[in-house]
N, C-alpha and C positions, 0 to 999 in steps of 0.2 A: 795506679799506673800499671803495678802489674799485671790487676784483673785483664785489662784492656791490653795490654802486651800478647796474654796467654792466648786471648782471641782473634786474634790475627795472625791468619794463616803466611807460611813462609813466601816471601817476593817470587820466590823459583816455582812454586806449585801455582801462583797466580798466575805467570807469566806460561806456563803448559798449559796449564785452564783455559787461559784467553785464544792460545795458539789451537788447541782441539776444539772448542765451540766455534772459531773461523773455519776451520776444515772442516767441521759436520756440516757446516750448511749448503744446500744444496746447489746454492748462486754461488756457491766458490770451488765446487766441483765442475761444474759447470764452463764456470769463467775459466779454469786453468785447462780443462781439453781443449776450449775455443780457440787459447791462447799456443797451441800447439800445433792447429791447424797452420796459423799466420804461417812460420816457416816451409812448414810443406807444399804449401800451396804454394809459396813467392817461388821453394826451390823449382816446384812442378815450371811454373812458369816461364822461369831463367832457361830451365833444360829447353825448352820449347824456344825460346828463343836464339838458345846457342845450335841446337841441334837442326832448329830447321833449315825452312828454303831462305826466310829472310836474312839479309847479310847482318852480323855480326857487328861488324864493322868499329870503332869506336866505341869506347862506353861502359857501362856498366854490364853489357853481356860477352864483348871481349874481355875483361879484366878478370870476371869468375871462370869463364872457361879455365880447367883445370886448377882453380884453387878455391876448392870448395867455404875453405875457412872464414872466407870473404862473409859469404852466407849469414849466418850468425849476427855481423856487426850490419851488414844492411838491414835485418829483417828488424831489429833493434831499431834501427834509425825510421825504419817505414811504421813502426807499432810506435812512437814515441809522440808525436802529433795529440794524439787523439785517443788511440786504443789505451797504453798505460796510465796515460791520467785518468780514462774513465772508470779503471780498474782500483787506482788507488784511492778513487771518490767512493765506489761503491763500498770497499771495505771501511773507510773514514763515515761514511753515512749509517752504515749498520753498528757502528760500533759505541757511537752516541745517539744519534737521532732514532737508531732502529731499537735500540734500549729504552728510549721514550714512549718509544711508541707503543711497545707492548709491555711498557710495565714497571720495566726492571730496573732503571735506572734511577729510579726514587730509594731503591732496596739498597743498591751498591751507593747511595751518596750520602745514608747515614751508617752506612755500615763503619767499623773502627778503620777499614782501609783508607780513608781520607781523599778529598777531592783530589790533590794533585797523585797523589800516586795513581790513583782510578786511571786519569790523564796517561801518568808513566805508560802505564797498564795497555793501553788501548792503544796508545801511540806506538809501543814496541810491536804489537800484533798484527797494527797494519805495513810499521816500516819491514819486520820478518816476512809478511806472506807478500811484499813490493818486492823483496831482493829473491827471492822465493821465484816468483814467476818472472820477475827477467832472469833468470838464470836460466829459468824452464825452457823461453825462447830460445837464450842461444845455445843450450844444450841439444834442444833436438834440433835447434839450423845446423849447428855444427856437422851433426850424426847422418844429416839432408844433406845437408853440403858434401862431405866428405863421401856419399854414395852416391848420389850425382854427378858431381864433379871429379869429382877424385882432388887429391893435393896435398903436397909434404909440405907444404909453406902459406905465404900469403902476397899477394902483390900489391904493392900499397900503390896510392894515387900520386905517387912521385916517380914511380917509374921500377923500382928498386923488390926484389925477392926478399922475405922474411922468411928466416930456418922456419920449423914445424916450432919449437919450442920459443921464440918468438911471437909467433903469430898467436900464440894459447895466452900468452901474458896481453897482447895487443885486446883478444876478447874477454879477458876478466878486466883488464880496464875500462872498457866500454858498459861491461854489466854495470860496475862500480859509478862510476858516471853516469848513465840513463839511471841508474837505482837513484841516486840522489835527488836526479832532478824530479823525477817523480813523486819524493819524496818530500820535495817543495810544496808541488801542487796536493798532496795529502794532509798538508799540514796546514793548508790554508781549510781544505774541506774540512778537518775536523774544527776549526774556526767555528766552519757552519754548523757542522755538526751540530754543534754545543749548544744553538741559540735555536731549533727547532725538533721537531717533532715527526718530522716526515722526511726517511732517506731522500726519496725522490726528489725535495727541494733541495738538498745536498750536491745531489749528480747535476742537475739540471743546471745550479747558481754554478760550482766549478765549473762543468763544460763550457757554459755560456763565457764564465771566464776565460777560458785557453780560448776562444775562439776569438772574443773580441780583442785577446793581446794579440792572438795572430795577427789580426787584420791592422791594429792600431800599426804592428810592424810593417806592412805592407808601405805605409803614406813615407814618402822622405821628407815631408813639412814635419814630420813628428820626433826629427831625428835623435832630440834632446830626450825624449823620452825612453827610446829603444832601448838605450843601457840598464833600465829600468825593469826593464821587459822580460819575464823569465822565460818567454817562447824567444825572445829575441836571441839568446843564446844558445840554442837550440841546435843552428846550423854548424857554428863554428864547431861542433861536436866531432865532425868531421875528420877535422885534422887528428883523429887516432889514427886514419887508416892511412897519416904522409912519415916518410923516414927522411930525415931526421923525425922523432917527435917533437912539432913545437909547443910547450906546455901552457904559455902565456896565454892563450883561449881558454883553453880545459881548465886555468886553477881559475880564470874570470866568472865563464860558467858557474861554476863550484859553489864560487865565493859567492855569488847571486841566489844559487840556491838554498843556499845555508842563509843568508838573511831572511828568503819566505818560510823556512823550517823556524828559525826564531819568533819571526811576525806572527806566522798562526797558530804556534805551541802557546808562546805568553798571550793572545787574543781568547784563545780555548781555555786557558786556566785563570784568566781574570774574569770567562763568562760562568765557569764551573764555580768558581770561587764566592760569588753572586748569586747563583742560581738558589732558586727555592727549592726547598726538598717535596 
């Protein structure tokens, strides 16, 4: 037992390990500039739309004008769809299936680190580099917004000004909240991860998923299932940006997403746990 102790390297330098082979790869340098443009470009847009001939008027380009902070939680809400799940699929897809694929993951599953920590392992890497790059969003929406727009506050969709120091707690809750739920759908990909060989099949089965729960959302014959539905919850996200906050959505949400982070962590470690070496 202690032979096998001495050879096994400490949790902490695993967990650096895993965090620096996700930053060196070039798809995740990559992915995080792309993911930098989203705000700039949404803020370019907004300015265009507040500044031009077109009126204003109601909306979403009256409500930023002059409070840039806005910025940040829409551009969150517009990359939430689609863009963040398929970021948290890519890094859930290289982290088992792209291990497969070239090699390695036969090495690390007789190694003394053991399946489920392997699991731990992979799953911390991807939930770090998910809170990672939504933060990166609304750090530089923020930095867009606030140069753009200008604003010591934030105007929520109830009518009402939030202080500057307000409005900073309203956008880390939202990071906090899209992190999670993203975190959902990562946790199903690593599911897939598990059972194939080829990221690609990974990104491709997840997206196909967020897309057909979209739409399953769409039908009201399906209504019994919607609650079910982790895009279903998606919308009610919203209500960050109303004062009062009302929390009974946001901890629903939550609580949704934290049962697909259960479902496809124990799905991932009863296929890891099975698997041939």
């Amino acid at each position: 037992m202690s032979a096998l102790v001495a050879t096994r390297a400490p949790l902490g330098r695993q967990l650096r390990s895993e965090l620096r082979w996700i930053l060196r790869r070039p798809r995740t340098v990559i992915g995080l500039a792309s993911l930098c443009l989203v705000p700039i470009l949404a803020g370019i847009g907004l300015w265009f739309a507040v500044d031009g001939e077109g009126p204003a008027g109601p909306g979403l380009a009256a409500i930023i004008s002059g409070n840039g902070l806005v910025l940040p939680v829409f551009t969150l809400f517009l990359a939430l769809p689609l863009l963040l799940p398929l970021v948290g699929a890519i890094w859930a897809a290289d982290g088992l299936a792209g291990e497969a694929q070239h090699g390695t993951l036969r090495g690390l599953m007789i190694s003394p680190v053991g399946r489920i920590r392997l699991l731990g392992i992979k799953a911390f890497g991807v939930a770090t580099m998910t809170l990672f790059a939504v933060t990166l969003i609304a750090f530089v929406g923020a930095i867009t917004g606030v140069v753009l727009f200008g604003g010591e506050g934030m105007l929520t969709l109830s009518g009402s000004t939030l202080s500057f120091g307000a409005a900073l707690g309203r956008i880390v809750l939202t990071i906090l909240l899209v992190t999670v739920q993203v975190w959902g759908v990562a946790a199903v990909a690593l599911a897939i991860s598990a059972c194939t060989e080829h990221p690609l099949v990974v990104m491709a089965a997840t997206m196909a998923g967020v897309i057909v729960f979209a739409v399953l959302g769409v039908f009201s014959a399906l209504d019994w299932l919607h609650p079910y539905l982790i895009t279903s919850a998606w919308e009610g996200l919203v209500d960050v940006m109303r004062d009062p906050l009302p929390t009974e959505g946001l901890w629903r949400s939550t609580a949704l997403a934290a049962c697909y982070i259960v479902i496809g962590m124990s799905l991932a470690a009863m296929r890891l746990a099975t698997k041939d070496n």
